[in-house]
C-alpha positions in Angstrom: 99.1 112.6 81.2 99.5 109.9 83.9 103.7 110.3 86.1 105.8 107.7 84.8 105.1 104.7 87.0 107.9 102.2 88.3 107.1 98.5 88.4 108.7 96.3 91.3 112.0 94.2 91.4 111.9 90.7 90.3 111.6 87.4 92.8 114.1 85.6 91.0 117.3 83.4 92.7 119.5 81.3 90.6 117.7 78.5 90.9 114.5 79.8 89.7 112.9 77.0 87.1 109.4 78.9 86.3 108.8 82.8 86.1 105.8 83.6 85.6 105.6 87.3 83.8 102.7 89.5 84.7 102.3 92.9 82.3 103.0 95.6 85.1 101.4 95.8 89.1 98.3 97.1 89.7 97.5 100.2 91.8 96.8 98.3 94.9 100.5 96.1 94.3 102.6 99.2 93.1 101.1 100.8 96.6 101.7 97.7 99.0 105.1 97.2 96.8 104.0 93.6 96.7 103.1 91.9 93.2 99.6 90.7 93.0 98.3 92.7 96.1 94.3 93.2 94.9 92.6 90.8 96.9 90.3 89.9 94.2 93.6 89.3 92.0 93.9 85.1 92.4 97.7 84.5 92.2 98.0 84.1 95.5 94.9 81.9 95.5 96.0 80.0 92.9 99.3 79.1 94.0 97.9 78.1 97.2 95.7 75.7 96.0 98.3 74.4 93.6 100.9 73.8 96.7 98.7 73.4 99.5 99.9 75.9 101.7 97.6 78.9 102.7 99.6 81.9 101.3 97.1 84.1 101.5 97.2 84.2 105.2 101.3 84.6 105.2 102.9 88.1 105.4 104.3 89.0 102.1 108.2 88.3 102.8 107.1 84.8 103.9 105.4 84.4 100.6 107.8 85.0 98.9 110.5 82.8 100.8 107.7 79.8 99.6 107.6 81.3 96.0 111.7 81.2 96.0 112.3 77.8 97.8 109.8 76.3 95.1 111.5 77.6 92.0 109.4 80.0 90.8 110.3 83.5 89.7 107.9 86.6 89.5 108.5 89.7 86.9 106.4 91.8 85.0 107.1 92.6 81.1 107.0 96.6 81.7 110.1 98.0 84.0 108.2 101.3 83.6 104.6 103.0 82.5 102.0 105.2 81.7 99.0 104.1 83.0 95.6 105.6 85.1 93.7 102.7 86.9 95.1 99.2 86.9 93.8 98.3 83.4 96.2 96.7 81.0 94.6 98.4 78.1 94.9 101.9 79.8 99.4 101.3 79.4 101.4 103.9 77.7 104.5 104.7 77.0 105.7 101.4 78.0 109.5 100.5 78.8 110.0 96.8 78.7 111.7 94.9 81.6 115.5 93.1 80.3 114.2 89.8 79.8 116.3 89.0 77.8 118.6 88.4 81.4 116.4 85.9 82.4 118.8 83.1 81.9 121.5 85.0 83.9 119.2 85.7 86.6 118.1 81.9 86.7 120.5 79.6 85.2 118.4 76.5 85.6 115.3 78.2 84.0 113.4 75.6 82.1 109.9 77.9 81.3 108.3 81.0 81.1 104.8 81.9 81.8 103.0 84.8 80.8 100.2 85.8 83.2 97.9 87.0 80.5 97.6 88.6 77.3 99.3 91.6 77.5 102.1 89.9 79.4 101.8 87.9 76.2 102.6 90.4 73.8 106.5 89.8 74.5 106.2 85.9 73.9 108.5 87.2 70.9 111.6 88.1 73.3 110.7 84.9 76.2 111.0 82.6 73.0 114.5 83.8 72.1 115.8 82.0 75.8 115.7 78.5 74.5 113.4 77.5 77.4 109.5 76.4 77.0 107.2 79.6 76.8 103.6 79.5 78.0 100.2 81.5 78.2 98.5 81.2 81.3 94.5 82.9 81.3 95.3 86.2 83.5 94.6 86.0 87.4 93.3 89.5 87.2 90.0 90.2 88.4 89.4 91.5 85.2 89.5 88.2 83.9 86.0 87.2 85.1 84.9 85.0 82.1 87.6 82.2 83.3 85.9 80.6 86.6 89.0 79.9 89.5 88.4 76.5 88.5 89.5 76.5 85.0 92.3 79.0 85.5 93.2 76.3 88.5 93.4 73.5 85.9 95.4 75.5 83.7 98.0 77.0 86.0 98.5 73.1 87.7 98.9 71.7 84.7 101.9 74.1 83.5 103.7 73.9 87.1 103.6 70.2 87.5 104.9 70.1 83.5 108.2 72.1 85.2 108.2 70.3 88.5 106.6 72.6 90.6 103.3 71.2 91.7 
C-alpha cells in the first residue's frame, strides 16, 4: 500500500468569490508544492486565456498573487490520500478537506467550482454553503476527449457568471 499522501494548503483570502475544488494534486504538484504543476495540466492555460495575462510564464508566488487579487480560491476535496500515480481513480483511503469552512475562509463567496468529476463527488457538502455550485470538465491531461477550446468556453462562462472574467 501507497504512504498516506498530504495535499497542499488552500489559496483562499476573505475576499475570495470563486474556489474552484480540484480532487487532490498530482505527483508533479504535490512535488513542486504548487497546485496544477503538470505542464500538460491546463489550469494555468486556461486561466490565462480567460484573464489575459501569461501565467504560465510567472513564478508560482506571483500566480498566485493574480489568482488572489481576482477572487478566486484554489482547494482540493481530499486533505489527505492513498494513491500511486496521479490518477483520480487510483485514490484510497481518502480524508476529505473541511469544506464545510468555506464560508469562514471567504465570506463574500458567491460559487464553487468543481474541477472535475471526482472533485464532483462532494457537490453534496459545496451545496450545503448556500452559494452557486458548478461542474467544470477536468483540466487534467487525462481529460483528453474535451479539446482546450471547449473546456475554455466552459470555464469563461462560469467566471464571468461570478464576475471574474
Amino acid at each position: 500500500m501507497s504512504d498516506l499522501l498530504q495535499g497542499l494548503a488552500p489559496v483562499i483570502v476573505r475576499d475570495t468569490r470563486l474556489v474552484v475544488l480540484g480532487s487532490f494534486p498530482g505527483v508533479a504538484s504535490l512535488r513542486a508544492r504548487q497546485y496544477y504543476a503538470h505542464p500538460r495540466n491546463q489550469f494555468w492555460p486556461l486561466l490565462s486565456a480567460i484573464w489575459g495575462v501569461d501565467l504560465v510564464a510567472l513564478p508560482y508566488a506571483e500566480r498566485l498573487a493574480e489568482v488572489r487579487r481576482r477572487g478566486l480560491g484554489i482547494w482540493d476535496v481530499y486533505a489527505h490520500c492513498r494513491r500511486e500515480g496521479s490518477l483520480d481513480s487510483a485514490i484510497e483511503d481518502s480524508v476529505p478537506n473541511d469544506l464545510a469552512s468555506l464560508k469562514l475562509r471567504a465570506p463574500r463567496l458567491e460559487a464553487v467550482a468543481h474541477n472535475g468529476g471526482e472533485s464532483a463527488r462532494a457537490m453534496a457538502i459545496t451545496r450545503t454553503l448556500g452559494v452557486a455550485v458548478l461542474r467544470l470538465p477536468s483540466t487534467s491531461p487525462a481529460n483528453a476527449s474535451w479539446s482546450f477550446e471547449r473546456k475554455l468556453a466552459a470555464w469563461r462562462a462560469a467566471f464571468s457568471t461570478h464576475g471574474l472574467a
